[in-house]
C-alpha positions in Angstrom: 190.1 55.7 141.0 191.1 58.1 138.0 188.2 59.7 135.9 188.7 57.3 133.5 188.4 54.2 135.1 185.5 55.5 137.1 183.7 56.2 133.6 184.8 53.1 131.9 183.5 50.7 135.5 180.5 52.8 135.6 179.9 55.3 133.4 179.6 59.3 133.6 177.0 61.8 133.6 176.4 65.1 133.8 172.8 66.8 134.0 172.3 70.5 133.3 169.3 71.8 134.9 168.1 75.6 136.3 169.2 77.4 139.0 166.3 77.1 140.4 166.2 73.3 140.4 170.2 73.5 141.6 170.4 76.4 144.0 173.3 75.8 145.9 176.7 76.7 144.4 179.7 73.8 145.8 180.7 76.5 148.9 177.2 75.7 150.2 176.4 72.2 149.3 179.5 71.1 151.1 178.5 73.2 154.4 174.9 71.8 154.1 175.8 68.2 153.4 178.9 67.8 155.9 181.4 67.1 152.8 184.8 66.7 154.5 187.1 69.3 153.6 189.8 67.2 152.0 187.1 65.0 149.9 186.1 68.9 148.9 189.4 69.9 147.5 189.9 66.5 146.3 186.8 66.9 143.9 188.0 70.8 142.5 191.6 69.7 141.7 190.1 66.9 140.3 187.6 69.1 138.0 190.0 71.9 137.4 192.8 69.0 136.1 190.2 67.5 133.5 189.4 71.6 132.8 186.3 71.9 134.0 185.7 75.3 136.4 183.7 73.7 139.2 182.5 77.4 140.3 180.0 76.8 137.4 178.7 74.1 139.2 175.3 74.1 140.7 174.0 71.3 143.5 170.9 70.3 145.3 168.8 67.8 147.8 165.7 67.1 146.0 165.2 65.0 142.8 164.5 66.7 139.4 162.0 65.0 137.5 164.3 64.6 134.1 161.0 66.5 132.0 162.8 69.3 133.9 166.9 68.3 132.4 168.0 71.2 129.9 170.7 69.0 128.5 172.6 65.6 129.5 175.9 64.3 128.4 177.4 61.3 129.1 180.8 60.4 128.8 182.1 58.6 126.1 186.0 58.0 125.0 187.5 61.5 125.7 184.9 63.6 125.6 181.6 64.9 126.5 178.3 63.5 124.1 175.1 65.5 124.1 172.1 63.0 124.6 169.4 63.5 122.2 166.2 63.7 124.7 164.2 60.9 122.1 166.8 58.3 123.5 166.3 55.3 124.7 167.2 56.4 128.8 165.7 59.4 128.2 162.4 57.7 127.3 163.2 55.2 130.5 163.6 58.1 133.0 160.4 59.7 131.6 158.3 56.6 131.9 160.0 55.6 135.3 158.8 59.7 136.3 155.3 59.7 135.6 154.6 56.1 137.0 155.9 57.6 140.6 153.8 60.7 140.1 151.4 57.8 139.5 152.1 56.2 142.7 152.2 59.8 144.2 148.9 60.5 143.3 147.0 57.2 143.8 148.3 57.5 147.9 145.4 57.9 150.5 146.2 61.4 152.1 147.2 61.5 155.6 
């Protein structure tokens, strides 16, 4: 499936956090979560064909509560859109967030 269709069938995000919330660069994510080598490759030619440098990119294992987002974008047409943190998802995601940290809290400890 091309970029394209994958963002028209179900849409595209991408979610610009800190290094500290995304410490591992792509070299190490793949190493630590047993990414083939081909599926690897496959995702940087990919990136560097819609030109994007994928040596910018930053991953991680543990959710980031989305208080914590510096900026989202979402796909739309043929090109990246800022969203505007007052949006509708945005105001979802909070919600959905603070009702784990809820749940989180309201757990007898162990």
């Amino acid at each position: 499936m091309t970029f394209t269709e994958m963002s028209e069938k179900i849409g595209a995000v991408r979610i610009e956090v800190t290094a500290q919330d995304a410490p591992l660069n792509l070299d190490e994510h793949r190493a630590a979560s047993g990414v083939s080598d081909m599926a690897h490759r496959a995702i940087l030619k990919s990136a560097r064909k819609m030109g994007a440098n994928p040596r910018e990119w930053r991953a991680g294992f543990d959710a980031i509560p989305a208080d914590r987002f510096l900026k989202i974008e979402v796909w739309i047409g043929h090109r990246w859109e800022i969203v505007d943190k007052s949006s509708a998802f945005m105001m979802a995601e909070e919600a959905e967030t603070a009702e784990a940290r809820v749940d989180d809290n309201a757990k007898p400890a162990s």
